[in-house]
mmCIF file of the C-alpha atoms, coordinates in Angstrom:
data_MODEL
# 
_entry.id   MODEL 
# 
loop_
_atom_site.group_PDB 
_atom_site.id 
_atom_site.type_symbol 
_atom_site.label_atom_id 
_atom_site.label_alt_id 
_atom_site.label_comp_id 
_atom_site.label_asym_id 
_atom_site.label_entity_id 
_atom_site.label_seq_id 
_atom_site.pdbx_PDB_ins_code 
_atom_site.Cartn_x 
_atom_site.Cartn_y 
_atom_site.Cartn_z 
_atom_site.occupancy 
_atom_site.B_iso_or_equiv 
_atom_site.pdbx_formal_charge 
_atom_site.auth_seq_id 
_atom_site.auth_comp_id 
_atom_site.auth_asym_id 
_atom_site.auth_atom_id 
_atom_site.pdbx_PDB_model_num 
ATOM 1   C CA . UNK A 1 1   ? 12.299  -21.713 6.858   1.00 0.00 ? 1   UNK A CA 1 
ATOM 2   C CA . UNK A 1 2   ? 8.667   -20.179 7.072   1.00 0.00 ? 2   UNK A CA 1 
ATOM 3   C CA . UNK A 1 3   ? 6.229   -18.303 4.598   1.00 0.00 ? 3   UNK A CA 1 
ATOM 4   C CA . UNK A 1 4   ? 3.232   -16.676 4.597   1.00 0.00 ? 4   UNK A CA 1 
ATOM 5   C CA . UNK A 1 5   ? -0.030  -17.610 2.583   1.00 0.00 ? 5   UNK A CA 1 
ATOM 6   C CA . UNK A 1 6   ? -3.038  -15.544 2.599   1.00 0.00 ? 6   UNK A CA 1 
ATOM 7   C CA . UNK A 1 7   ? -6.146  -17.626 1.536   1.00 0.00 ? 7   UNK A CA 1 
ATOM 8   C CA . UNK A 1 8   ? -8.607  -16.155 -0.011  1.00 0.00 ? 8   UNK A CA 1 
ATOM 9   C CA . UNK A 1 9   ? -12.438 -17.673 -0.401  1.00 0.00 ? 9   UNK A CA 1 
ATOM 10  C CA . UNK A 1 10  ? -13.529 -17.186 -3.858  1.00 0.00 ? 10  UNK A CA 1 
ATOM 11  C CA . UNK A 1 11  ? -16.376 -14.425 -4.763  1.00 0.00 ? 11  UNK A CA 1 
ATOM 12  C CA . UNK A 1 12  ? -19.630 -15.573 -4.407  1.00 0.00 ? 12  UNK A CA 1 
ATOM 13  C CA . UNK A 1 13  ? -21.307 -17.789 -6.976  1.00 0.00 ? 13  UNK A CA 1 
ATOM 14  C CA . UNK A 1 14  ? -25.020 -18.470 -8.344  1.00 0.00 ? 14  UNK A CA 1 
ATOM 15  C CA . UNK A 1 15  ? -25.130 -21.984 -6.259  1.00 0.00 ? 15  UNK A CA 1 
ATOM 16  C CA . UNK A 1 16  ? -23.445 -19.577 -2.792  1.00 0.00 ? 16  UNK A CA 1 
ATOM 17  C CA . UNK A 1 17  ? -26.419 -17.461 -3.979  1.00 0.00 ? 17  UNK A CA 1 
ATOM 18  C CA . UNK A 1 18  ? -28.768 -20.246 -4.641  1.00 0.00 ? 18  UNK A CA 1 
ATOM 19  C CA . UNK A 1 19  ? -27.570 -22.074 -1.205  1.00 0.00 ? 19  UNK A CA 1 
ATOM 20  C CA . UNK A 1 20  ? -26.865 -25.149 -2.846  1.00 0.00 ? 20  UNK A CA 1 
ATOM 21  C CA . UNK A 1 21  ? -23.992 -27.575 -2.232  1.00 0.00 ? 21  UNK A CA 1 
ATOM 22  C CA . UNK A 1 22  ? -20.935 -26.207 -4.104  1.00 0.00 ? 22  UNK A CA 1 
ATOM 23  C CA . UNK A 1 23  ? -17.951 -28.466 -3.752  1.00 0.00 ? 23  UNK A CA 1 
ATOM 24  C CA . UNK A 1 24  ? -16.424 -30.613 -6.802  1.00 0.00 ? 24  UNK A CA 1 
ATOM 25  C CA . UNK A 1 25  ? -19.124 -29.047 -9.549  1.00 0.00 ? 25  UNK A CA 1 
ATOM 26  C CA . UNK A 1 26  ? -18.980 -25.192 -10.301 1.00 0.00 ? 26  UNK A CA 1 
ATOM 27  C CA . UNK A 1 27  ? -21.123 -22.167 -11.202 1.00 0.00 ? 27  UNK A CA 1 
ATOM 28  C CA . UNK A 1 28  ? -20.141 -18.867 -12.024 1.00 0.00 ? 28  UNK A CA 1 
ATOM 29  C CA . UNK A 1 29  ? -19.348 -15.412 -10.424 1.00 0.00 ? 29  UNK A CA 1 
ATOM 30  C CA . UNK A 1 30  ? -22.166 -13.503 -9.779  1.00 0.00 ? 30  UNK A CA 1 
ATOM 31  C CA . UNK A 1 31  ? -21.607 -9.535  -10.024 1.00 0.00 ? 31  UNK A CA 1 
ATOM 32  C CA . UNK A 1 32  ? -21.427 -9.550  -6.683  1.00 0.00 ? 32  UNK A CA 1 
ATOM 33  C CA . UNK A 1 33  ? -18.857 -12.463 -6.514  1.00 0.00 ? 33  UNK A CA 1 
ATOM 34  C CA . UNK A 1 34  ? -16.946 -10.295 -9.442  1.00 0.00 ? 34  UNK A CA 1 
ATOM 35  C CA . UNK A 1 35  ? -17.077 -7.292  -6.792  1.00 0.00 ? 35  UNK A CA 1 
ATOM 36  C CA . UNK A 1 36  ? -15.918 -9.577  -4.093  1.00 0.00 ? 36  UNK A CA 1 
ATOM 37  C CA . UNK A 1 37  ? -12.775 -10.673 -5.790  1.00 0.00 ? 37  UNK A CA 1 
ATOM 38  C CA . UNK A 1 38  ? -12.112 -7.181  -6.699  1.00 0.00 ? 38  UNK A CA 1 
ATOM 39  C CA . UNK A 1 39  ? -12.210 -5.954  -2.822  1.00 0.00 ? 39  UNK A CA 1 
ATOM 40  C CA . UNK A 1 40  ? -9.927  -9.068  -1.975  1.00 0.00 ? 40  UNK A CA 1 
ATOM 41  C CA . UNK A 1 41  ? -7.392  -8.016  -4.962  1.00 0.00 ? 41  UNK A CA 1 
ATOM 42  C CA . UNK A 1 42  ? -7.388  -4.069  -2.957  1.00 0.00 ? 42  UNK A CA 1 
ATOM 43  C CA . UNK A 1 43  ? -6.512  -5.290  0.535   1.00 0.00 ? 43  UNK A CA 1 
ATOM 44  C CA . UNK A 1 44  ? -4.002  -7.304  -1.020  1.00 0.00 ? 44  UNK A CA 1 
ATOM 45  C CA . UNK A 1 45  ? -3.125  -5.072  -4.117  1.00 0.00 ? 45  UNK A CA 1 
ATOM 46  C CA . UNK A 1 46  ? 0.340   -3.919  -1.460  1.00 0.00 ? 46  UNK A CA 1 
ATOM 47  C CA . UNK A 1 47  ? 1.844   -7.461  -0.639  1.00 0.00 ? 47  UNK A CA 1 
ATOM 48  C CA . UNK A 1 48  ? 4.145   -8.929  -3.148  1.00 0.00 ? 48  UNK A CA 1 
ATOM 49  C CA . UNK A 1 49  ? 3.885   -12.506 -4.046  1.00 0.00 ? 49  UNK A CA 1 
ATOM 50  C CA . UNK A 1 50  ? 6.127   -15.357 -4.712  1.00 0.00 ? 50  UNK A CA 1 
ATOM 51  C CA . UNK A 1 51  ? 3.811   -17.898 -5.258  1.00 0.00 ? 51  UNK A CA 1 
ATOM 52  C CA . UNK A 1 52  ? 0.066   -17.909 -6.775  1.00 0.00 ? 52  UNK A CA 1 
ATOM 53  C CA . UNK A 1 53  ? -2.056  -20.713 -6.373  1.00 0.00 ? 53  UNK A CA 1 
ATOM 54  C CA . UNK A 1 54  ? -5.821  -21.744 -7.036  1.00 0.00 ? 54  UNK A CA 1 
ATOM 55  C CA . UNK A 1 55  ? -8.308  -24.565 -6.875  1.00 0.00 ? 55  UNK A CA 1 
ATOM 56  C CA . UNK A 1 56  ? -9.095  -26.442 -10.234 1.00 0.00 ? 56  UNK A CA 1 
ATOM 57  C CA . UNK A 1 57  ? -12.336 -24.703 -10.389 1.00 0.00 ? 57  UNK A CA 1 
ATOM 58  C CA . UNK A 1 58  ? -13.523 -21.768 -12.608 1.00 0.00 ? 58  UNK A CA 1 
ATOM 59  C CA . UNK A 1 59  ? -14.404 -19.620 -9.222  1.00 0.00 ? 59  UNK A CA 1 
ATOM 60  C CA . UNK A 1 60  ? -11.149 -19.459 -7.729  1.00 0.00 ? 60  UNK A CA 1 
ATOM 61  C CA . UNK A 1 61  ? -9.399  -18.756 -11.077 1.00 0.00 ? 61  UNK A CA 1 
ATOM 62  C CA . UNK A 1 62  ? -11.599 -15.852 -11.996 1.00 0.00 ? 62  UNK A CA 1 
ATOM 63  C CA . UNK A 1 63  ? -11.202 -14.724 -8.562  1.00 0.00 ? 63  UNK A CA 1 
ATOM 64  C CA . UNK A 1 64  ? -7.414  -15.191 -8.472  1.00 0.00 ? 64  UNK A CA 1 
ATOM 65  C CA . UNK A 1 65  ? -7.215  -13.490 -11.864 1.00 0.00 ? 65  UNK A CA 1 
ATOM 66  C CA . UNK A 1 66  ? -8.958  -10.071 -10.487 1.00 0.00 ? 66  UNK A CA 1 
ATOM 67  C CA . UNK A 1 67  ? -6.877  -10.040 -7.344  1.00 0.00 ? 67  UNK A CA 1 
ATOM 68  C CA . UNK A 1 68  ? -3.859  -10.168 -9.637  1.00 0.00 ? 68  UNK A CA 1 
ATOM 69  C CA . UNK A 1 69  ? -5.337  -7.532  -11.533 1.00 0.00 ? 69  UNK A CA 1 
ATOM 70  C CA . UNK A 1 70  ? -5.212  -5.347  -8.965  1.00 0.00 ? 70  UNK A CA 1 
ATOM 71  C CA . UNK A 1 71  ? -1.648  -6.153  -7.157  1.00 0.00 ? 71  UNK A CA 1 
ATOM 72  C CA . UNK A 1 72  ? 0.973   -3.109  -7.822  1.00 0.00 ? 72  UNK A CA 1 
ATOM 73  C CA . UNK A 1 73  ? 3.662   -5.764  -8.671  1.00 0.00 ? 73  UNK A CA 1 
ATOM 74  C CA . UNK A 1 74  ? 4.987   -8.279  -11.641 1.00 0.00 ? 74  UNK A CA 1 
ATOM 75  C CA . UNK A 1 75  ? 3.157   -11.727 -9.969  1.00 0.00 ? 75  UNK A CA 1 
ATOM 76  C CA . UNK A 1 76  ? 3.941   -15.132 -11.038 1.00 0.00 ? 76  UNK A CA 1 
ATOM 77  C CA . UNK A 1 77  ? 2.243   -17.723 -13.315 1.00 0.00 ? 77  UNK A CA 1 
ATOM 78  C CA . UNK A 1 78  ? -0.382  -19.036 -10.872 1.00 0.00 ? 78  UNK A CA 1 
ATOM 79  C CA . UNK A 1 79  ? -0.537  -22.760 -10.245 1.00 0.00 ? 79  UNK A CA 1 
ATOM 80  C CA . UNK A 1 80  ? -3.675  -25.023 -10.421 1.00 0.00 ? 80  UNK A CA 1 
ATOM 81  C CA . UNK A 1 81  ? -3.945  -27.897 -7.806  1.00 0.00 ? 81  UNK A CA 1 
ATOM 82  C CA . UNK A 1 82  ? -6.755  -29.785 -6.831  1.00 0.00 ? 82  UNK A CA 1 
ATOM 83  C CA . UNK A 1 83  ? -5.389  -29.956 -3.416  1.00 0.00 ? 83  UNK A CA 1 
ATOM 84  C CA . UNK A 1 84  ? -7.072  -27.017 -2.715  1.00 0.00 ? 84  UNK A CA 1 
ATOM 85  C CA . UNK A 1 85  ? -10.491 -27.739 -3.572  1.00 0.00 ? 85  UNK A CA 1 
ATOM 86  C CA . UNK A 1 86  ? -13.593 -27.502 -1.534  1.00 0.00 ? 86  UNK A CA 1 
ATOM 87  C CA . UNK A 1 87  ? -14.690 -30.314 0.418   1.00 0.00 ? 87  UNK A CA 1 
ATOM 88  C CA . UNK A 1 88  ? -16.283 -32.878 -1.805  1.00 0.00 ? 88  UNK A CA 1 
ATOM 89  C CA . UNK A 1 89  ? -19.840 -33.860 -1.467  1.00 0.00 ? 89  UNK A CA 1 
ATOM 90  C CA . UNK A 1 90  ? -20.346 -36.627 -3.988  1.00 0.00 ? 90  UNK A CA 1 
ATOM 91  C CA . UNK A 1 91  ? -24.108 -37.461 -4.652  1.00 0.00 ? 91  UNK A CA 1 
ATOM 92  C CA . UNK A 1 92  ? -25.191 -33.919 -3.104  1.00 0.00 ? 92  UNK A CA 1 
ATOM 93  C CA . UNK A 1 93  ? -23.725 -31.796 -4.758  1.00 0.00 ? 93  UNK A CA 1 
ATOM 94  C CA . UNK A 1 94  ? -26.206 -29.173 -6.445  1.00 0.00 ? 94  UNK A CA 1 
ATOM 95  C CA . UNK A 1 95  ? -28.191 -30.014 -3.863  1.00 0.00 ? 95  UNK A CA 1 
ATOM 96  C CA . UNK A 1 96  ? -30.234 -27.834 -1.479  1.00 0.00 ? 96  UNK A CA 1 
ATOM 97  C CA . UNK A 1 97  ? -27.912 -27.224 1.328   1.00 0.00 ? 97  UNK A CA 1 
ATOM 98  C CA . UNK A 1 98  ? -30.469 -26.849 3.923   1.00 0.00 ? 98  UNK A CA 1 
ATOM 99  C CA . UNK A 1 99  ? -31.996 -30.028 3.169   1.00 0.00 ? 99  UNK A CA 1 
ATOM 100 C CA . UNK A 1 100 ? -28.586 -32.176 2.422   1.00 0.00 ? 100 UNK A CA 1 
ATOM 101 C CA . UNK A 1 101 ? -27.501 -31.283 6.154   1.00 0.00 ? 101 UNK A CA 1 
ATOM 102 C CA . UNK A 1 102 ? -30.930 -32.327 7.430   1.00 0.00 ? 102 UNK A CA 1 
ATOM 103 C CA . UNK A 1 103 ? -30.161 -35.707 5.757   1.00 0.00 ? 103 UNK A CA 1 
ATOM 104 C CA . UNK A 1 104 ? -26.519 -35.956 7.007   1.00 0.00 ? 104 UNK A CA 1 
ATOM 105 C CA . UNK A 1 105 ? -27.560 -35.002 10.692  1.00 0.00 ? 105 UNK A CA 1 
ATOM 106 C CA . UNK A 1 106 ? -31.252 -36.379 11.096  1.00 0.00 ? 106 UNK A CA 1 
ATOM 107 C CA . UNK A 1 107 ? -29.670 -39.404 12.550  1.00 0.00 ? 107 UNK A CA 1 
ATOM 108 C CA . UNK A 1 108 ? -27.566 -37.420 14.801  1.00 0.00 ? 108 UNK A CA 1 
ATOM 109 C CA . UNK A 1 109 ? -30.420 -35.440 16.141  1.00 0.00 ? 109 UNK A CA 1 
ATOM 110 C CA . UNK A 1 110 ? -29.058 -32.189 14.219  1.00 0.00 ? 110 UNK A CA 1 
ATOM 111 C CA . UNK A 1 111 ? -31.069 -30.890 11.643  1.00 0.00 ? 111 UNK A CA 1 
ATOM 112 C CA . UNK A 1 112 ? -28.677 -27.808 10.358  1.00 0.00 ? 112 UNK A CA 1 
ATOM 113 C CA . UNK A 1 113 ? -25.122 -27.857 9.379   1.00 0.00 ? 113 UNK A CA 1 
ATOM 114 C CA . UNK A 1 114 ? -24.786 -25.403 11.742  1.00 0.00 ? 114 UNK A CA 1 
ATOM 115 C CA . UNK A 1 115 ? -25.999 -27.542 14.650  1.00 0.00 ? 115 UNK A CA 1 
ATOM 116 C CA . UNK A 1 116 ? -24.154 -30.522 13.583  1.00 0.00 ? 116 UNK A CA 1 
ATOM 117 C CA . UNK A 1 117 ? -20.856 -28.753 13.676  1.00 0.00 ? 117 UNK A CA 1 
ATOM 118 C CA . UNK A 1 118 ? -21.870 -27.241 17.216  1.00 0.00 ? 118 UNK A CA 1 
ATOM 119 C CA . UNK A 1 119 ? -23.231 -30.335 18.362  1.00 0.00 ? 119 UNK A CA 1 
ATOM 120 C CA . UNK A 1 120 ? -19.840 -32.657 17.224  1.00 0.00 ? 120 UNK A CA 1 
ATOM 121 C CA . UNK A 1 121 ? -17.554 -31.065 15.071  1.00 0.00 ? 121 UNK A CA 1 
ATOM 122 C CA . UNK A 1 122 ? -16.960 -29.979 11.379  1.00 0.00 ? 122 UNK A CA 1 
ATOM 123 C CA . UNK A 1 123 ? -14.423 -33.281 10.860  1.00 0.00 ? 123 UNK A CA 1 
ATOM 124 C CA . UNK A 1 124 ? -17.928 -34.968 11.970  1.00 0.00 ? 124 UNK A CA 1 
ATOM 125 C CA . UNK A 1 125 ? -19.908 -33.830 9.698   1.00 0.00 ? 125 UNK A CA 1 
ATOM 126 C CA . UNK A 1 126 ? -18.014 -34.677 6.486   1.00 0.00 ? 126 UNK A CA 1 
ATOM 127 C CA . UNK A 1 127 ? -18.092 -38.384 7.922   1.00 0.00 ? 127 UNK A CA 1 
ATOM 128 C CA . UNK A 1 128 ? -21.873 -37.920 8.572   1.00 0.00 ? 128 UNK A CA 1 
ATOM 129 C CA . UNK A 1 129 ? -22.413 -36.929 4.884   1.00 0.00 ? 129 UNK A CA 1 
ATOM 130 C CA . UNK A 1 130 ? -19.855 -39.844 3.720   1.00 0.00 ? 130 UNK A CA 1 
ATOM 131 C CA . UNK A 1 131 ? -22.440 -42.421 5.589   1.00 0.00 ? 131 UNK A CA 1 
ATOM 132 C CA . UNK A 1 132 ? -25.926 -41.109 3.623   1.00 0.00 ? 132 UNK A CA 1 
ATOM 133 C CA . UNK A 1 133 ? -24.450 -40.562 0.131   1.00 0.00 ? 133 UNK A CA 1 
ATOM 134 C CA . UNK A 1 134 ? -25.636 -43.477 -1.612  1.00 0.00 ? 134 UNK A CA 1 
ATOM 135 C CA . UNK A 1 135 ? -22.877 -43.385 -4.140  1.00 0.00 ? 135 UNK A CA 1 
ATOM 136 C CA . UNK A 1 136 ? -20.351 -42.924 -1.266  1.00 0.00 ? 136 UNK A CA 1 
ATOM 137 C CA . UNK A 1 137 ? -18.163 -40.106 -3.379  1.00 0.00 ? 137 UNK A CA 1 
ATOM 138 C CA . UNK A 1 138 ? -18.656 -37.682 -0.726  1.00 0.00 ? 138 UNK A CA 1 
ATOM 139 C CA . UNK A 1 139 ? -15.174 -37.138 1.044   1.00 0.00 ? 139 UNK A CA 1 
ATOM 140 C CA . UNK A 1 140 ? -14.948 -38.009 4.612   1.00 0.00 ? 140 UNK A CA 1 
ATOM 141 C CA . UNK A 1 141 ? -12.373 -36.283 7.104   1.00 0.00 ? 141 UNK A CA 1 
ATOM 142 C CA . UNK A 1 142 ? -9.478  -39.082 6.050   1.00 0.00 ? 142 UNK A CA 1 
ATOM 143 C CA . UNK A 1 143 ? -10.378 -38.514 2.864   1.00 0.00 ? 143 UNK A CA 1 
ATOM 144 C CA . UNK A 1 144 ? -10.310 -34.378 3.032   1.00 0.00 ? 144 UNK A CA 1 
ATOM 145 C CA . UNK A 1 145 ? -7.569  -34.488 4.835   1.00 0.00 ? 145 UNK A CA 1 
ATOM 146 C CA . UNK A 1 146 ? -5.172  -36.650 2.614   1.00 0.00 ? 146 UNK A CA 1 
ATOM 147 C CA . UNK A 1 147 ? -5.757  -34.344 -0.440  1.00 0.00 ? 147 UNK A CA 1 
ATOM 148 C CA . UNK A 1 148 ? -5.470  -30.859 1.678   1.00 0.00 ? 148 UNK A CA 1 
ATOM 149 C CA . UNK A 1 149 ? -2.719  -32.290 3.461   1.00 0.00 ? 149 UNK A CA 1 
ATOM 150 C CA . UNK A 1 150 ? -1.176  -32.974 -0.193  1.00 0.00 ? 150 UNK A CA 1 
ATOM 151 C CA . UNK A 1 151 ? -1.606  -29.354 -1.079  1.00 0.00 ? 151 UNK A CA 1 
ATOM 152 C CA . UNK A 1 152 ? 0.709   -27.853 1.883   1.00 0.00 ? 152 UNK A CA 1 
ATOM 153 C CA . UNK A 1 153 ? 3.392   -30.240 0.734   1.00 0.00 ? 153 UNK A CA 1 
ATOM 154 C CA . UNK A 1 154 ? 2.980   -28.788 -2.171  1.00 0.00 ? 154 UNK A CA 1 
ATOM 155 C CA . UNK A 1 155 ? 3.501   -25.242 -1.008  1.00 0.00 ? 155 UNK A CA 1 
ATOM 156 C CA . UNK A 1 156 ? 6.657   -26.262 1.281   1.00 0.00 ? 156 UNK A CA 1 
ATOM 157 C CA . UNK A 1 157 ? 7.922   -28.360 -1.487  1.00 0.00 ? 157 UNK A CA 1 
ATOM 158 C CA . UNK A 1 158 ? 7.656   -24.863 -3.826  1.00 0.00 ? 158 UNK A CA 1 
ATOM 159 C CA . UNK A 1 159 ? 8.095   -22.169 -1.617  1.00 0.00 ? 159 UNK A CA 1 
ATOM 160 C CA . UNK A 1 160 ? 11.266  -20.564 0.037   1.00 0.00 ? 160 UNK A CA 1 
ATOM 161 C CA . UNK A 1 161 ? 11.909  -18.535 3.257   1.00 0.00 ? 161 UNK A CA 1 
ATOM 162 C CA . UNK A 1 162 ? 10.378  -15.441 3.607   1.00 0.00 ? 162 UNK A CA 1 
ATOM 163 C CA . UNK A 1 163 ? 8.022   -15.831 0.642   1.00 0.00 ? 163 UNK A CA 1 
ATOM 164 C CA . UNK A 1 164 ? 4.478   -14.665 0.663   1.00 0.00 ? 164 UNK A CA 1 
ATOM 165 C CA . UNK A 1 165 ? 1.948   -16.943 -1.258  1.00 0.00 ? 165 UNK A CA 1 
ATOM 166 C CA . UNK A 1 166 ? -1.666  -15.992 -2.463  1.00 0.00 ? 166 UNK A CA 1 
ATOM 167 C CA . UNK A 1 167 ? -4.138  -19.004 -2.605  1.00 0.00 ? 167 UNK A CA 1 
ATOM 168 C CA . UNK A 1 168 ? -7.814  -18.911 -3.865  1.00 0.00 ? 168 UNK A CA 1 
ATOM 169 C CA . UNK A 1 169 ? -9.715  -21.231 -2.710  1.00 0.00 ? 169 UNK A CA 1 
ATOM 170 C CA . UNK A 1 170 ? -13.173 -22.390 -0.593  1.00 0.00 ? 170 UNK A CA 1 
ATOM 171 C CA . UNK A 1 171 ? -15.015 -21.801 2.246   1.00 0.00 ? 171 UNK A CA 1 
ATOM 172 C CA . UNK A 1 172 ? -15.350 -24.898 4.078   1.00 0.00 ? 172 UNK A CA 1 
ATOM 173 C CA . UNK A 1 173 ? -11.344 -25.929 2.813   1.00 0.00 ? 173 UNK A CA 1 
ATOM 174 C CA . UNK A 1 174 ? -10.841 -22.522 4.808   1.00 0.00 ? 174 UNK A CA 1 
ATOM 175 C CA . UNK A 1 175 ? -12.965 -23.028 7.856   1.00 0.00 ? 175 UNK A CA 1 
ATOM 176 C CA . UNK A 1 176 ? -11.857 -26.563 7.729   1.00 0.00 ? 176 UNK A CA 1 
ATOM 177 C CA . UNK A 1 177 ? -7.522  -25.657 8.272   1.00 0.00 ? 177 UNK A CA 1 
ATOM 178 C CA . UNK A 1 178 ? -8.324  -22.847 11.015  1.00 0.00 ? 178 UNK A CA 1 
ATOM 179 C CA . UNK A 1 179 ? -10.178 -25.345 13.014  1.00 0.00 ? 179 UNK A CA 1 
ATOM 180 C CA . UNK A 1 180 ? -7.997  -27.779 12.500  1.00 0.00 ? 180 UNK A CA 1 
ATOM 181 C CA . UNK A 1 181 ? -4.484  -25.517 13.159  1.00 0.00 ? 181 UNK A CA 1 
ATOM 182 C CA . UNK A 1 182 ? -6.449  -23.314 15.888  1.00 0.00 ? 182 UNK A CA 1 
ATOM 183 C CA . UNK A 1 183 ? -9.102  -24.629 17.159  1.00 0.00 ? 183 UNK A CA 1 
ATOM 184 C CA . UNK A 1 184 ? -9.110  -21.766 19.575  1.00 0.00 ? 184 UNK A CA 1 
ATOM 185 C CA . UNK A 1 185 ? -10.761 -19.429 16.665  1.00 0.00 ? 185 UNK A CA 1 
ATOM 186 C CA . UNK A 1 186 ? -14.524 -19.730 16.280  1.00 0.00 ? 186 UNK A CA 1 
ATOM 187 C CA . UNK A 1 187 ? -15.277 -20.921 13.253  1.00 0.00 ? 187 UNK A CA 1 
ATOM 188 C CA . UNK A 1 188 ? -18.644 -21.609 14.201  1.00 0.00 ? 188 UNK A CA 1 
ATOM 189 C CA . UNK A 1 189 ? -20.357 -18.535 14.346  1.00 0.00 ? 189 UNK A CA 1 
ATOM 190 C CA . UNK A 1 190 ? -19.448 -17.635 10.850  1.00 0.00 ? 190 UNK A CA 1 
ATOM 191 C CA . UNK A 1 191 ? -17.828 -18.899 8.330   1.00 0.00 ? 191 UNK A CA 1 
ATOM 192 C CA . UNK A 1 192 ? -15.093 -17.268 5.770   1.00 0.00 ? 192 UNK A CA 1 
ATOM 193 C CA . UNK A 1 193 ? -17.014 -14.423 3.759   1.00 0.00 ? 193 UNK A CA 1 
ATOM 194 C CA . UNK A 1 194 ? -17.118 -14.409 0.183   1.00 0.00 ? 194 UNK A CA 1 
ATOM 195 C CA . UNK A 1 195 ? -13.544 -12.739 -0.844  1.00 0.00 ? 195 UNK A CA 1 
ATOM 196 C CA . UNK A 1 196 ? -12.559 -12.773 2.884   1.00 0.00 ? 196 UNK A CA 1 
ATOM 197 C CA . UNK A 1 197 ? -8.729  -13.635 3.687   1.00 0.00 ? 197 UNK A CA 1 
ATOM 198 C CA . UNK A 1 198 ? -7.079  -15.861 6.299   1.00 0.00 ? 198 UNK A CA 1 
ATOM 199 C CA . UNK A 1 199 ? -3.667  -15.432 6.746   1.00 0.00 ? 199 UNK A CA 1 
ATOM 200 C CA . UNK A 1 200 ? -1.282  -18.203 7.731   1.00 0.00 ? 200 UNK A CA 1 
ATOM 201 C CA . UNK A 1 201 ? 2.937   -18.900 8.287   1.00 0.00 ? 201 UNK A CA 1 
ATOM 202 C CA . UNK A 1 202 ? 3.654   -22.192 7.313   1.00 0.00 ? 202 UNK A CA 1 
ATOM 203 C CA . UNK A 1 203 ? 7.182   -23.461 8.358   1.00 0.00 ? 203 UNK A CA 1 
ATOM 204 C CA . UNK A 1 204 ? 8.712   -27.415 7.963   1.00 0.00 ? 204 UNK A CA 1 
ATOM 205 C CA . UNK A 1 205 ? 6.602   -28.223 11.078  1.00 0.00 ? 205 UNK A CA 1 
ATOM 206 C CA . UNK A 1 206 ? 3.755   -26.346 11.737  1.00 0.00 ? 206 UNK A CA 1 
ATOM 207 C CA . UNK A 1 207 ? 0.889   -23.638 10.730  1.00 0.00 ? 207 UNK A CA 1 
ATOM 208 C CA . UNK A 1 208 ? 0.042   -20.973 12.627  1.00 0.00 ? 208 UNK A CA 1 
ATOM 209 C CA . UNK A 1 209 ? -2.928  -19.129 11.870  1.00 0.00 ? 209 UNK A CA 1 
ATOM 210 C CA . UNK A 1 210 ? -2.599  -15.025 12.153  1.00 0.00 ? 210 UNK A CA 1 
ATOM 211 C CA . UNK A 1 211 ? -5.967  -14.139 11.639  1.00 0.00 ? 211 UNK A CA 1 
ATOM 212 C CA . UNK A 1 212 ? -9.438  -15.569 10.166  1.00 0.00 ? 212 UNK A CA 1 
ATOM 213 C CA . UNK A 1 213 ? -11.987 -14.255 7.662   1.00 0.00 ? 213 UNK A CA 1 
ATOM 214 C CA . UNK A 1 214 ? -10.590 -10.863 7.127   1.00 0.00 ? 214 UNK A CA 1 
ATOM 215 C CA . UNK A 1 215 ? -12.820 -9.050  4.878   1.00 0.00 ? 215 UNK A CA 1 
ATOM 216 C CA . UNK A 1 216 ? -13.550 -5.464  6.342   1.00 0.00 ? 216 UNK A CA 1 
ATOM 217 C CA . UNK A 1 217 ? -11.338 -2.364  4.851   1.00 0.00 ? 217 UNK A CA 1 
ATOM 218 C CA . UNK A 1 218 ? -10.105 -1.318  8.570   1.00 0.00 ? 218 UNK A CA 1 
ATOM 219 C CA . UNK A 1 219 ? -9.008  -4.781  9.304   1.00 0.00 ? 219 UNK A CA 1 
ATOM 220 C CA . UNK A 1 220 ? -5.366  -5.808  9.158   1.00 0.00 ? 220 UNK A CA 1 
ATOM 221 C CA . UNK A 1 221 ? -3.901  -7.333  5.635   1.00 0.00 ? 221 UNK A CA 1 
# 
């Protein structure tokens, strides 16, 4: 038994716009996050889907709901899980991002979350923001991973052979599963663009990734 899921990183957001720490809290769509969803909805408008799924959070329902929009056939009730949220980053989130990552990785002699996931990895630096927060509601990788983890079981648990699943959801949740499933892909040099799409198969024991941070209308869907 295997499936396919194409994830799909919500449109981008005032706080994506703001470059502020968007995990657990929310902000809206910008027009340009509105646009984004719309693009993702056209490369996938051809693929029929058994299963819809999105985050708990306002930006990947309003981004699921214009991909739907634009999908030439009858789709199913989508499902909200909060297995397939972003990572959570407890006391900093709202935060500057640039200046939360110099906090988390001053200590480690990284002072950008891009160094910091060069330098060690991007399991690392969820632990490294888990050991500043002062309220210690950040996630670490254990953490992360026992909710995310919760979220395929949820899919195999739901899904049947041969199905092909949508699921809106977040950047670093995205990022986060390719590196972890094929760490062969660079995830480093950039990360999932706003309405970008990953595709995965999923069987009883395994994921394989197919492709990362599709976004581009001559790429592959």
């Amino acid at each position: 038994m295997s499936f396919t899921v194409y994830f799909v990183r919500h449109g981008q957001t005032m706080f994506n716009y703001f470059q502020r720490m968007q995990g657990w809290s929310d902000s809206p769509l910008t027009a340009k996050g509105i646009q984004d969803a719309k693009k993702a909805g056209q490369h996938l408008k051809k693929i029929q889907f058994a299963g819809v799924y999105h985050s708990d959070t306002t930006r990947t329902q309003r981004t699921c709901e214009q991909i739907l929009a634009a999908n030439q056939f009858s789709t199913p009730q989508p499902c909200t899980s909060m297995n397939f949220r972003e990572q959570g980053y407890g006391y900093f989130e709202g935060n500057d991002s640039g200046q939360t990552w110099l906090i988390a990785g001053a200590r480690h002699e990284a002072s950008t979350y891009q160094e910091l996931i060069s330098n060690y990895s991007i399991e690392d630096s969820r632990d490294f923001l888990k050991e500043v927060d002062p309220f210690q509601l950040a996630e670490n990788n254990e953490e992360f991973w026992q909710r995310l983890n919760g979220g395929f079981d949820l899919l195999r648990k739901n899904q049947t052979d041969g199905d092909q699943v949508l699921v809106v959801s977040h950047g670093t949740t995205i990022r986060s599963i390719v590196h972890h499933f094929a760490p062969e892909i660079d995830i480093i040099s950039q990360g999932p663009v706003n309405g970008s799409v990953t595709k995965l198969i999923i069987d009883p024991n395994q994921v394989k990734v197919v492709y990362y941070n599709h976004y581009l209308d001559d790429q592959p869907y």
